[in-house]
N, C-alpha and C positions, 0 to 999 in steps of 0.2 A: 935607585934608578928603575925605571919601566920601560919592557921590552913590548914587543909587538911583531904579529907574525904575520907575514902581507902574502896574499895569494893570489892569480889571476882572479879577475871578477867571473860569477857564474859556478867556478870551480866548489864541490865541500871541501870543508879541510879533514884531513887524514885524522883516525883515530890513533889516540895518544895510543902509543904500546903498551905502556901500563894497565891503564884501562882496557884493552883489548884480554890482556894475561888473566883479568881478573875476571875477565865476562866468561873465558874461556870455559873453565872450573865449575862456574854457574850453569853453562847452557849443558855442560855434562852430567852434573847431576840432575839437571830439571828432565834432560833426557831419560838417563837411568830411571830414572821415577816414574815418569812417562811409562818407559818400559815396563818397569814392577808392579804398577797399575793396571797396567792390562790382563798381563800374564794372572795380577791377583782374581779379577774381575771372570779373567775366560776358565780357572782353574775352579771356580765355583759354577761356572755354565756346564764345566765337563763332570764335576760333581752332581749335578741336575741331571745329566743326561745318562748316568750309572743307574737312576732311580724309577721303579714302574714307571708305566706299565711296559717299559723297555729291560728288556733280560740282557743288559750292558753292564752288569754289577763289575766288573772288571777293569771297569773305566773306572773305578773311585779311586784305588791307592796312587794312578797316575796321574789325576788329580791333586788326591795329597803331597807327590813327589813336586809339583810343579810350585803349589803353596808353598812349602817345606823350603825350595829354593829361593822363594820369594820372600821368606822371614828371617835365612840365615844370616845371621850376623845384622841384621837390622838394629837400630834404636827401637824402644819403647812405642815411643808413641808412630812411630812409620810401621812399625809393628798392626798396630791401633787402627792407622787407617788404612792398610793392605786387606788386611782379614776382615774390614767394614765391607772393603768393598768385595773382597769373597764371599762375605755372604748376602750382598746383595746379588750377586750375579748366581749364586745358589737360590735361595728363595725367594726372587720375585718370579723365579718362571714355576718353582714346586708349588708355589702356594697362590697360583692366580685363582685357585676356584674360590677362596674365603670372598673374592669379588663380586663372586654370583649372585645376581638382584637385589645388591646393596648397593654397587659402584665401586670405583676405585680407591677412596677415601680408607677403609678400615684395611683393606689390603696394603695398600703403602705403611699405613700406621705398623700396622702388625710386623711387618716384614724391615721395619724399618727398627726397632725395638729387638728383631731377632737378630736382626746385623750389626745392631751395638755391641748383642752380646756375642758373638762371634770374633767382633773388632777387641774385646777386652780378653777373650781366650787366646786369641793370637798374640796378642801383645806379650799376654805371660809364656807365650811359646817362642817368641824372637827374645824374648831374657834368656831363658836356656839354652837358646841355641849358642851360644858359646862353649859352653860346658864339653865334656867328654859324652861318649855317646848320646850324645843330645837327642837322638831321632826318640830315644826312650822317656827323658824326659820331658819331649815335647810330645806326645801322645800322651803321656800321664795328663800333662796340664785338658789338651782336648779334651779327655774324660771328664774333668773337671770343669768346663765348659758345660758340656752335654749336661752334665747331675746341675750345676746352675739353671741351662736353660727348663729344664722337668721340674723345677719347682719354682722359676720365680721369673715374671712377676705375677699375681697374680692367680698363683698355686700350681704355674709352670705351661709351659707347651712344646712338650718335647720332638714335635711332628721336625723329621728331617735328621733323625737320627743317623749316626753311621750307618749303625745294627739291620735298620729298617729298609734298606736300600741291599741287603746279602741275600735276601732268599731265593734266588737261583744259584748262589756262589757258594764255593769251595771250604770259605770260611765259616759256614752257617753251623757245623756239628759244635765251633766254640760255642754256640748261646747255651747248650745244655751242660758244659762245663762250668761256667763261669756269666750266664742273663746275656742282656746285650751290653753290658761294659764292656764285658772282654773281647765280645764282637766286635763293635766300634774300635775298641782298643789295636785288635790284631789287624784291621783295614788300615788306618792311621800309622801304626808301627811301620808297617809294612809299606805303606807311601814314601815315609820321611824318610826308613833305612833304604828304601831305590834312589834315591834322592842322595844321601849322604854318601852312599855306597857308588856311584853314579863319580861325585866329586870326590870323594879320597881315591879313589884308583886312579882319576885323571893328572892329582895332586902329588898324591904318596904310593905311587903301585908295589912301592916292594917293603911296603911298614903293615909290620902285624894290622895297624889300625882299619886296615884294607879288609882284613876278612872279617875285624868285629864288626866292620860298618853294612859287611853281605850278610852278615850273623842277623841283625835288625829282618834284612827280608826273608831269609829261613825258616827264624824261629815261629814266627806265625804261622808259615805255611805248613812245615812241621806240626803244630803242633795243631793245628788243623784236620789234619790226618790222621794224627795219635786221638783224639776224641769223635771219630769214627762209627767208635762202638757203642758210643754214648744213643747214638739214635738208631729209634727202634721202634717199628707199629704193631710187634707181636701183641697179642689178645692174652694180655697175664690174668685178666679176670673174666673171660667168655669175649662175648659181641653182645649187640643190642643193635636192633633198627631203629635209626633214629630220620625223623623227618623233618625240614627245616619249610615254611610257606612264605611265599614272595605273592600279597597278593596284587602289588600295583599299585599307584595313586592315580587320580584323577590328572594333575598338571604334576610339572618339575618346578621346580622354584622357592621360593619363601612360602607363593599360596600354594602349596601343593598340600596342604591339610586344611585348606578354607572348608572342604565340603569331606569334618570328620567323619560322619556315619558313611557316607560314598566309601572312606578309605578303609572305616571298618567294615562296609559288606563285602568289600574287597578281599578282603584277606578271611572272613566268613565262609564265602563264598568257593574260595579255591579251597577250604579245609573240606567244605560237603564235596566238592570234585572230586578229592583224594580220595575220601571213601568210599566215591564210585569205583574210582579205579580199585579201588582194593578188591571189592565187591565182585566187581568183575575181572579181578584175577590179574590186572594189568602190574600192578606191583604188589609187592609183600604189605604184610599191615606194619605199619610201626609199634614201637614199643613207648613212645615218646614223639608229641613234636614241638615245635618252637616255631614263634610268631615273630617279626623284627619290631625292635623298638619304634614307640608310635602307632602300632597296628589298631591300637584304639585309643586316639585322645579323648573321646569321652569317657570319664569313668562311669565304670559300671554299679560301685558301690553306691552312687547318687542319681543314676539312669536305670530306669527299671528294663529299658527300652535294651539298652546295648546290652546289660547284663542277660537280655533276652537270648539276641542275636549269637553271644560268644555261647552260654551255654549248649545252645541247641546243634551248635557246630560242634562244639566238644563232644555234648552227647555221639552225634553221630559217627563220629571218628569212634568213639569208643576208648579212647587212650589219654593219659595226664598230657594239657598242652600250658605251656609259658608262653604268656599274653602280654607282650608290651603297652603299657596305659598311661595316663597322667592319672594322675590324684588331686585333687583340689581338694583339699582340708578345708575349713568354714574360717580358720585363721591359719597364721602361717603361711611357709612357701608352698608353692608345688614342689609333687614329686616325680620325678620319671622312675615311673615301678614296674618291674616283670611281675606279673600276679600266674604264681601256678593253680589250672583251674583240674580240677577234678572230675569225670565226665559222670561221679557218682556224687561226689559230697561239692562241689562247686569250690568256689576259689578255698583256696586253704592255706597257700602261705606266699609272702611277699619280698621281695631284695626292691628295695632304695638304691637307684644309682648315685655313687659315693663319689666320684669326679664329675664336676657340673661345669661344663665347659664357658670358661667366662665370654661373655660379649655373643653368647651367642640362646645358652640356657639361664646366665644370671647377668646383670648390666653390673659391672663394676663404674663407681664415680660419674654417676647416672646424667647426673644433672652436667657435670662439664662433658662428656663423651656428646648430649647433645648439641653442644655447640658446635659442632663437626656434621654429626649425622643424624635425621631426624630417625633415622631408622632403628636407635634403639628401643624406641616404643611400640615397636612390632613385639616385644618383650616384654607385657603389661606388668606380668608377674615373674618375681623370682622363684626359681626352682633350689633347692635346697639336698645337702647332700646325707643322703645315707651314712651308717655307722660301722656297719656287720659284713662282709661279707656274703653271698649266696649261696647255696648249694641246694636245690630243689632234688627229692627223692622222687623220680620218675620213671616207673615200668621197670623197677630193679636197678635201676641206672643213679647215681648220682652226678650231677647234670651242674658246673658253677656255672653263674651269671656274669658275666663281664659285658657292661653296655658299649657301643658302641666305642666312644672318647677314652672309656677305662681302657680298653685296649693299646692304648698309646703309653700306660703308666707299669712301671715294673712291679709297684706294690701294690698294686690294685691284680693283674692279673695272679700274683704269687700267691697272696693271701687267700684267694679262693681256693687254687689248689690244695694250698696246706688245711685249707678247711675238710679236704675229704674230697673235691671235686676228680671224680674219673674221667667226666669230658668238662671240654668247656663251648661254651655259645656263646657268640658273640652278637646277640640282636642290634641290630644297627637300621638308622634312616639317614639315606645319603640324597633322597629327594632333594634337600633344600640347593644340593649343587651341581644339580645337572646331569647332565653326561660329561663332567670332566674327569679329571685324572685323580680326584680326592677317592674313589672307591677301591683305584686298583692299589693305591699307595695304602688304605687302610687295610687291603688284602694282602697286602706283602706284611704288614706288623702282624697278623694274626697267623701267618705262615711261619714267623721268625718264632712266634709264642709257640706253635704246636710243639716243635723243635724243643725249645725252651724246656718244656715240663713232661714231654713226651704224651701229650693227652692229643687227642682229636679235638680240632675244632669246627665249633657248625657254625656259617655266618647265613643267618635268615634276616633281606634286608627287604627294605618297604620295595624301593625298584630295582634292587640289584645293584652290584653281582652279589647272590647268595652264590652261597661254596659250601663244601663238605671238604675239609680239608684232614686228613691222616698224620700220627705222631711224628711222621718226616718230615713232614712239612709240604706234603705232595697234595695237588690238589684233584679229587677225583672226580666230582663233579661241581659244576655251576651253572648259573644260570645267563639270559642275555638282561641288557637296561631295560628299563621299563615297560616288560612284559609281568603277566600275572603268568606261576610257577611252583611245581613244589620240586623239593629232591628228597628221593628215598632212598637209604645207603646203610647196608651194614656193618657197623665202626667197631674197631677195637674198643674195650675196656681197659685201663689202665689205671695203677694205684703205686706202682714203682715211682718215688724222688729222683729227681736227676740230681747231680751237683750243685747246679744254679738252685732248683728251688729249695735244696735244704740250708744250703751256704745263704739263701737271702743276698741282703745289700755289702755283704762282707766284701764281695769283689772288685764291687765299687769302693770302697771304703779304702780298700788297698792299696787303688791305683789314685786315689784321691792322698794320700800318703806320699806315694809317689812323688804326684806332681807336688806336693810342698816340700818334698825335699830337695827336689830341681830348684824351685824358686827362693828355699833357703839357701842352698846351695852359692847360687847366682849372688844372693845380697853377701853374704859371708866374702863369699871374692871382692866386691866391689866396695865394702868396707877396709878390708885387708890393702886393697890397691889402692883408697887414698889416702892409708896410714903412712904407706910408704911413700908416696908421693909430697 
């Protein structure tokens, strides 16, 4: 038989209740998701906003507690696209400057490939979150993220570090304990144990689990404090005047090197000022100065002309300066090279920068990248990386080289040290991006490093900010954008190991342990539970 349901005309008919029950359940999770979207999205905007050149560093672990909520007990792959969209909402605003006078094309690329790998670290962080103390093993796996993102793809781009985002904060004396792993590592801890600490009191207030889940935000803070002693700008081997020269470019932008020789009598030119000034008593003489990377893209070894111009400024300072240049070899890559010049015997020895920042100093996968943007042939030639080390012997000083981009890399800055470096320089050209916020975020990693290894570092950049920054990580002087500048400043010497640089990548290595044993951990359960099932 067949029924039939008659209604007034005009009238809809009533949703079956069934159907209703079932939509129910839908339009609640679609909400909840809705909600955990946001939350993911805004948790990564509040992570942006802990980062230079704002001294907010205190906003990161509430950040991470907000993530942390956001991945508890989650599936895999909601995992996958929570933490996608964290770090999208983290670095498309930290990394708008890679946009400057290319367009928006390699910035979305970029940042879009950084949020995959973010969305894949979270995921392994919503697997553990089931587990016991989970806030531990979901910071392990983060770590494990972070050492991904520094090496790959591509040979890594670790810009957006925890670590990098503390150098105004409390947690900054870990880098010299333990690099920036345990840096990142104790922000993270410290997020997810507010976070979990936050929900078990709500949950369990009067279960032990309650103060191991406070114990998470303690331990770092503690032990933050206990490594204290660790930093330190005492002068264990004298001082030395060191001087760092900003002499300015012509424009900002990609052409801000179209008119080389302009940029080298620039920076020539403020080197003959300073020895005015010395001359006339206005400041001390150095013992040493340094040039920022770029300061002559002509090379001198094939320019009789430029090798003119550096000499005779060298001469008249009087003192060993490091000369950022390119090399063009007659085959082969370019080089980006520090050439130490001698103001008696002329150049005499060279460091090859050994991290060549892809897509910007070398085109990886040349030929398809153009199909996107014609801009990678503003990159006619590849630049090629060094193999050694630097350490320049200058005015009694031993001086390492760390360019610009190395700065961003743990083994690139370490190895110098371990090489014998008492200071470090970090020659840098931030020209190509403006006046945005790429300068101050690069100056916050070279504040984290002084820290790190307890050396001074001198940042001498084409237009600024150079800095003099001390083994605390304090900055004592700097300069303004794109003005021509020098800074004269009498620095500690230092030749004392910290923990972090004798220990190397072991710390990482640890917490990389760590997170695979959370993630074993996690599989071993979920084997077990559908044994028994």
């Amino acid at each position: 038989m067949s029924s039939s349901v008659t209604r007034e005309p005009g009238r809809a008919a009533e949703p079956d209740a069934g159907t209703e029950a079932v939509a129910s359940p839908k339009r609640g999770r679609a909400a909840s998701w809705s909600v955990r979207a946001l939350l993911a999205a805004g948790s990564g905007a509040l992570l942006y906003l802990s980062f230079p050149p704002r001294p907010l560093w205190w906003l990161a672990p509430f950040a991470l507690a907000v993530l942390g909520g956001c991945l508890h007990g989650r599936p895999a792959r909601a995992g996958f696209g929570l933490g996608f969209l964290h770090g999208l909402g983290f670095l498309l605003p930290l990394l708008v400057w890679t946009s400057e006078g290319v367009g928006p094309v390699p910035w979305i690329a970029l940042v879009t490939l950084e949020a995959l790998l973010v969305g894949l670290t979270c995921l392994g962080i919503a697997l553990v979150s089931r587990l016991p103390a989970w806030p531990l093993w979901g910071a392990g796996v983060w770590i494990a993220g972070e050492a991904l993102r520094a090496r790959a793809p591509f040979g890594g781009f670790p810009w957006g570090k925890l670590a990098y985002g503390q150098a105004d904060g409390f947690f900054l004396p870990l880098a010299a304990l333990g690099g920036t792993p345990l840096l990142s590592f104790a922000v993270v801890l410290c997020g997810f144990g507010l976070y979990g600490a936050l929900r078990t009191a709500r949950n369990h207030p009067r279960r032990a689990t309650a103060a191991l889940a406070a114990l998470t935000v303690a331990a770092p803070i503690g032990a933050a404090f206990a490594a204290r002693p660790l930093v330190s700008d005492a002068a264990e081997d004298g001082t030395a005047v060191a001087a760092v020269v900003q002499g300015n470019v012509p424009r900002a932008g990609f052409d801000f090197n179209a008119q080389r020789r302009r940029v080298l009598d620039n920076h020539a030119n403020r080197t003959l000022e300073l020895a005015e000034d010395v001359v006339a008593g206005r400041v001390r003489k150095p013992d040493f100065v340094v040039w920022p990377e770029n300061s002559s893209d002509i090379d001198p070894y094939t320019e009789p002309d430029a090798y003119g111009v550096i000499d005779r400024a060298v001469k008249t300072i009087g003192v060993p300066v490091a000369i950022g240049s390119v090399l063009a070899p007659e085959t082969g890559p370019l080089r980006n090279t520090m050439i130490l010049w001698d103001p008696v015997k002329g150049p005499t020895d060279t460091y090859d920068k050994r991290k060549i920042q892809p897509f910007g100093e070398r085109i990886p996968m040349r030929s398809f990248v153009r199909l996107f943007s014609a801009d990678v042939d503003r990159v006619r030639r590849d630049f090629g990386p060094g193999k050694e080390p630097g350490v320049f012997a200058m005015g009694g000083s031993r001086v390492g080289m760390v360019t610009c981009f190395e700065a961003a890399f743990d083994d690139a800055v370490r190895s110098t040290v371990r090489a014998g470096a008492q200071v470090i320089a970090v020659p840098s050209n931030n020209a190509t991006f403006g006046r945005s916020q790429m300068t101050y975020q690069q100056l916050a990693m070279d504040r984290v490093r002084a820290v790190e290894h307890s050396r001074t570092v001198l940042v001498p950049v084409t237009s600024g900010v150079s800095a003099v920054i001390r083994p605390d990580g304090k900055i004592v002087q700097q300069t303004e954008m794109f003005t021509a500048d020098a800074l004269v400043a009498e620095i500690p010497l230092r030749s004392t190991q910290t923990p972090a640089t004798r220990v190397g990548p072991l710390t990482e290595y640890v917490l990389l342990v760590l997170a695979a044993g959370g993630l074993g951990w996690t599989l071993l359960r979920r084997v077990r539970a559908r044994r028994m099932s």
